[in-house]
C-alpha positions as CSV (number, residue, x, y, z in Angstrom):
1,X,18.6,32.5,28.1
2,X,15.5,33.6,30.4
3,X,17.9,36.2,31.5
4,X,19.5,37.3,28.3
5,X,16.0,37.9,26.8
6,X,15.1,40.0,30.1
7,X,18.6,41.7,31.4
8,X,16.4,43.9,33.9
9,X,13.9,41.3,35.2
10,X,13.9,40.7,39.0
11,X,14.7,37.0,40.1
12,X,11.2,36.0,40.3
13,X,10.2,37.3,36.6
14,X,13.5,35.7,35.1
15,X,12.4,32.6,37.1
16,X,9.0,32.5,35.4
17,X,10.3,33.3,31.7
18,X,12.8,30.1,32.4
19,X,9.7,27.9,33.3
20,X,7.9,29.1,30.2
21,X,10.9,28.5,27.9
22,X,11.7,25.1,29.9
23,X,7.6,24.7,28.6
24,X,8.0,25.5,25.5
25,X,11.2,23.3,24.7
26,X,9.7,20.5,25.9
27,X,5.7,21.0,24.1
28,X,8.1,21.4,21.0
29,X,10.0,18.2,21.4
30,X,6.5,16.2,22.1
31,X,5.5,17.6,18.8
32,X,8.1,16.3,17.1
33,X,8.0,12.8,18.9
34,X,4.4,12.8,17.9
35,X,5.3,13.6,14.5
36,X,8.2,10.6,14.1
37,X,5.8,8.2,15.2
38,X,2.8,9.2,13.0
39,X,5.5,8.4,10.4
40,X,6.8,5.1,11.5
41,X,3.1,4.3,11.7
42,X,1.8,4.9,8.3
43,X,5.1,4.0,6.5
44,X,4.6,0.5,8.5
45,X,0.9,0.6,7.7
46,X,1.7,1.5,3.7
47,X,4.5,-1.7,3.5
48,X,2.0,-4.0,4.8
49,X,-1.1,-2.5,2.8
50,X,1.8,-2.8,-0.6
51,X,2.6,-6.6,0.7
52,X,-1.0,-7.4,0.6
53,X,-1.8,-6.3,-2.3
54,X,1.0,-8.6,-4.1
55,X,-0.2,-11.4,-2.2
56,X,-3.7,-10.5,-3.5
57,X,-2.2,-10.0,-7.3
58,X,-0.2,-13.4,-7.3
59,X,-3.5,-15.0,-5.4
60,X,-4.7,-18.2,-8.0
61,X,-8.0,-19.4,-6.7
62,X,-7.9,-23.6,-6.7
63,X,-10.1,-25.0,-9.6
């Protein structure tokens, strides 16, 4: 790709564009990791917030 993007680049250049892609690919899927698990979090974090509030709502202190 480094190489299709820079046809007339000398080995070294194309050799730093592909490290900078290589870079970039990889920030990018981080990001996205990062992203999936902030949303496993708070969607587990949101069932058990909803769970406790039905136990809280059925809750019948003993007289």
């Amino acid at each position: 790709m480094a190489r299709e993007k820079h046809p007339n680049a000398s080995e070294q250049q194309i050799e730093q564009v592909a490290e900078s892609l290589r870079s970039a690919h990889y920030k990018a899927l981080a990001l996205k990791s990062a992203a999936a698990r902030r949303a496993k979090r708070e969607a587990a974090q949101a069932q058990k917030r909803a769970a406790t509030e039905r136990q809280l709502a059925q809750y019948r202190p003993a007289a």
